[in-house]
C-alpha positions as CSV (number, residue, x, y, z in Angstrom):
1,X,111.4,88.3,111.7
2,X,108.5,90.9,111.3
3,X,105.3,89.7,113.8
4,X,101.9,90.1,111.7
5,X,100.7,91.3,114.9
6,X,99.9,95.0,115.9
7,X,99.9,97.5,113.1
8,X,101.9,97.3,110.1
9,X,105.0,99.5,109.4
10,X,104.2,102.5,107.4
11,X,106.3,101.6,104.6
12,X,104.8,98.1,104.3
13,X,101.5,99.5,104.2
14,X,102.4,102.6,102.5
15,X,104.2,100.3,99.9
16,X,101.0,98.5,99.1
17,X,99.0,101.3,99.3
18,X,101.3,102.6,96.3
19,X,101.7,99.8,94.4
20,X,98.0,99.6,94.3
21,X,97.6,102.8,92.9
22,X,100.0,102.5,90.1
23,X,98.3,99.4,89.0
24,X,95.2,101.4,88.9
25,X,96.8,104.2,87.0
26,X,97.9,101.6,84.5
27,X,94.9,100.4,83.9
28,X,92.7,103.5,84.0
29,X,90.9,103.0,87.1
30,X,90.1,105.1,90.3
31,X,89.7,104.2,93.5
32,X,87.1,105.2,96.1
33,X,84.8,103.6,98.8
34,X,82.1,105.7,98.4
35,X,81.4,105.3,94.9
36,X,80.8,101.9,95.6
37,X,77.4,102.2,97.4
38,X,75.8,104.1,94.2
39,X,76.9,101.0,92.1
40,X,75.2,98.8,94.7
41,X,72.6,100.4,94.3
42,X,72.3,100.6,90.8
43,X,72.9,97.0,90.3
44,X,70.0,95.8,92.9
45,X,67.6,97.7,90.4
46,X,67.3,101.7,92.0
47,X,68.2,103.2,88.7
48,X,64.2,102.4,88.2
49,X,63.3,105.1,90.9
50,X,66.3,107.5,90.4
51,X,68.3,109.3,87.6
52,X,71.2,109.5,89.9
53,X,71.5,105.1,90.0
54,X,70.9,105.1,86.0
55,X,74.7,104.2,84.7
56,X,76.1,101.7,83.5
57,X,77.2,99.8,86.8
58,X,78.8,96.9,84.8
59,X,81.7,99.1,84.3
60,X,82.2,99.8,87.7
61,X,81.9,95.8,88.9
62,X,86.0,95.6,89.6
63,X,85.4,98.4,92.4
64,X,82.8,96.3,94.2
65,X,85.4,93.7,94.6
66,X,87.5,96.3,96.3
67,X,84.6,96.7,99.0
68,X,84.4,92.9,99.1
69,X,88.4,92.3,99.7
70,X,87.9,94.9,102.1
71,X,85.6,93.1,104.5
72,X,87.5,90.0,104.0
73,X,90.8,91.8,104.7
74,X,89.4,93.4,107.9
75,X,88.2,90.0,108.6
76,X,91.5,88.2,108.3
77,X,93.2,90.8,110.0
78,X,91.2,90.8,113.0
79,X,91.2,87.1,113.3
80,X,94.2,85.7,112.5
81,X,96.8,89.1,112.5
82,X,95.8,90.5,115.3
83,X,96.9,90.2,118.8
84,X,93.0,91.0,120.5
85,X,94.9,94.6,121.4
86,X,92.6,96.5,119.1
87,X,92.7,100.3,119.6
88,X,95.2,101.2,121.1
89,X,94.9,105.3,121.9
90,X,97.2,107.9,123.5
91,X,96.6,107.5,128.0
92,X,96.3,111.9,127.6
93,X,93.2,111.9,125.2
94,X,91.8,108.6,127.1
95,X,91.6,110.5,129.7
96,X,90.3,113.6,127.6
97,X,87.2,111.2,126.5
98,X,86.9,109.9,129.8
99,X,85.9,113.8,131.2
100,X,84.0,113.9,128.4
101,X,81.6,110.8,129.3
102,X,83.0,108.8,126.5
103,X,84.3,105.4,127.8
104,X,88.1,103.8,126.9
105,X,87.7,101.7,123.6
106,X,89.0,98.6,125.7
107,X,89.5,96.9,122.2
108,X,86.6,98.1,120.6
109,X,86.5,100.1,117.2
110,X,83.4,102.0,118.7
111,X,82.9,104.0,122.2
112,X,79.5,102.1,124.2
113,X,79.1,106.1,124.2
114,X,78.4,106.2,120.6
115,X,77.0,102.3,120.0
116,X,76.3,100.5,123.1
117,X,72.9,99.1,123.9
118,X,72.2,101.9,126.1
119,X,73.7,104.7,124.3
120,X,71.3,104.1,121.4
121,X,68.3,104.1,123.6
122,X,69.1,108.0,123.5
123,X,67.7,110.8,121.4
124,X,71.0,112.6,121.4
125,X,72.7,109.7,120.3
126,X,70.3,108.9,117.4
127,X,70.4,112.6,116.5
128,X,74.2,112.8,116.6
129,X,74.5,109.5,114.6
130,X,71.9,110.5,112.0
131,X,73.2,114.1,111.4
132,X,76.4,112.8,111.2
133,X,75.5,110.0,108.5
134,X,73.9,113.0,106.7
135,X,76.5,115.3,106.8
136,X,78.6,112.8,105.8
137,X,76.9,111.5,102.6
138,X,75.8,114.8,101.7
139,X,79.8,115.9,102.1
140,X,80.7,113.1,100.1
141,X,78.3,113.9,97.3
142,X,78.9,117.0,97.1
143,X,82.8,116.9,97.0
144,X,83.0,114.5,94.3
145,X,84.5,111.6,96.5
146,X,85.3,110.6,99.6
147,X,88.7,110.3,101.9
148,X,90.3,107.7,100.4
149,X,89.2,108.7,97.0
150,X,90.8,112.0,97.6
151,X,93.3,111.2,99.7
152,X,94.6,107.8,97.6
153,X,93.6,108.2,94.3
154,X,93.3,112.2,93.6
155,X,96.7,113.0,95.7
156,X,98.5,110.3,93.1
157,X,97.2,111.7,90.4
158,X,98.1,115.2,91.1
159,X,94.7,116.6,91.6
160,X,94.4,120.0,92.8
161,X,90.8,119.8,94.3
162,X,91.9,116.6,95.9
163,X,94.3,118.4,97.7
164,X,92.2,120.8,98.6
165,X,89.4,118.1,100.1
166,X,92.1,116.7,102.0
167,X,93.6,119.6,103.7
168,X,89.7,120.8,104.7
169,X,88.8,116.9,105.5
170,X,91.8,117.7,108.2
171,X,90.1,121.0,109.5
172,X,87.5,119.9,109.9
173,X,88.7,116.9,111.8
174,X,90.2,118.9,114.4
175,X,87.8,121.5,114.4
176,X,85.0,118.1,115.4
177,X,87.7,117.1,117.6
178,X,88.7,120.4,119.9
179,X,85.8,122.3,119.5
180,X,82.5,120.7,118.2
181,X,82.9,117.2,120.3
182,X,83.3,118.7,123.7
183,X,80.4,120.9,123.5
184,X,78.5,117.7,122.2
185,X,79.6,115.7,125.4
């Protein structure tokens, strides 16, 4: 029997990743996390201040309850499928990180590099963590959607410039990753 502990086999996941998709297909819907927060915010009232937040956000209600099942997912499976492992990342770029000043995740979702107590105390940090939130709203923005809603929604429906996000969302990964990150650290 399958243990609900660790991380799930790529063809469970994958499977419910897919059959997720084809029920949104049928009934017309996209998916897409980012999306999300400009119905938020339409819906607490910023539509009064901006153009951008005037739509009708009614219409986009079923996609908030994504973002909702999502926290309660992540909740669920942290607390009750979970072994207390959490991340669990290759010794070689451990060590990598490690040269780098960035501590072993011991668990964590988050280096204490990036958001520990101390780490935030820094200008760097603050910088790096607010350019980065920029970049990546601005990014999102201007590419019509962000990785899942590229990678999930506009790869199932055959979408060229989907393809296209996704292929530059992974070069630019590894250029952050071998290039950009050490010189950062």
């Amino acid at each position: 029997m399958y243990s609900f502990y660790g991380t799930w086999p790529w063809y469970v996941s994958g499977f419910i990743i897919g059959a997720v998709m084809l029920l949104l297909i049928y009934f017309g819907k996209t998916f897409g996390m980012s999306s999300n927060l400009r119905t938020l915010c339409s819906a607490v009232g910023a539509g009064k201040n901006c153009d951008f937040f005037r739509f009708d956000w009614k219409s986009q209600r079923w996609n908030l309850v994504v973002v909702l099942g999502a926290m309660i997912g992540g909740f669920i499976a942290t607390h009750y499928m979970s072994d207390g492992s959490g991340v669990n990342l290759n010794p070689d770029t451990v060590t990598e990180l490690t040269a780098m000043g960035i501590d072993a995740p011991e668990g964590k979702l988050l280096p204490d590099a990036l958001v520990g107590y101390e780490a935030l105390k820094s200008p760097k940090v603050i910088a790096i963590l607010l350019l980065g939130g920029l970049l990546v709203g601005f990014g999102t923005r201007y590419g019509g959607g962000c990785t899942s809603g590229h990678a999930i929604t506009g790869l199932s429906n055959l979408q060229l410039p989907s393809l296209i996000a996704v292929i530059g969302f992974f070069i630019g990964g590894l250029i952050m990753s071998w290039l950009l990150l050490p010189l950062i650290f």
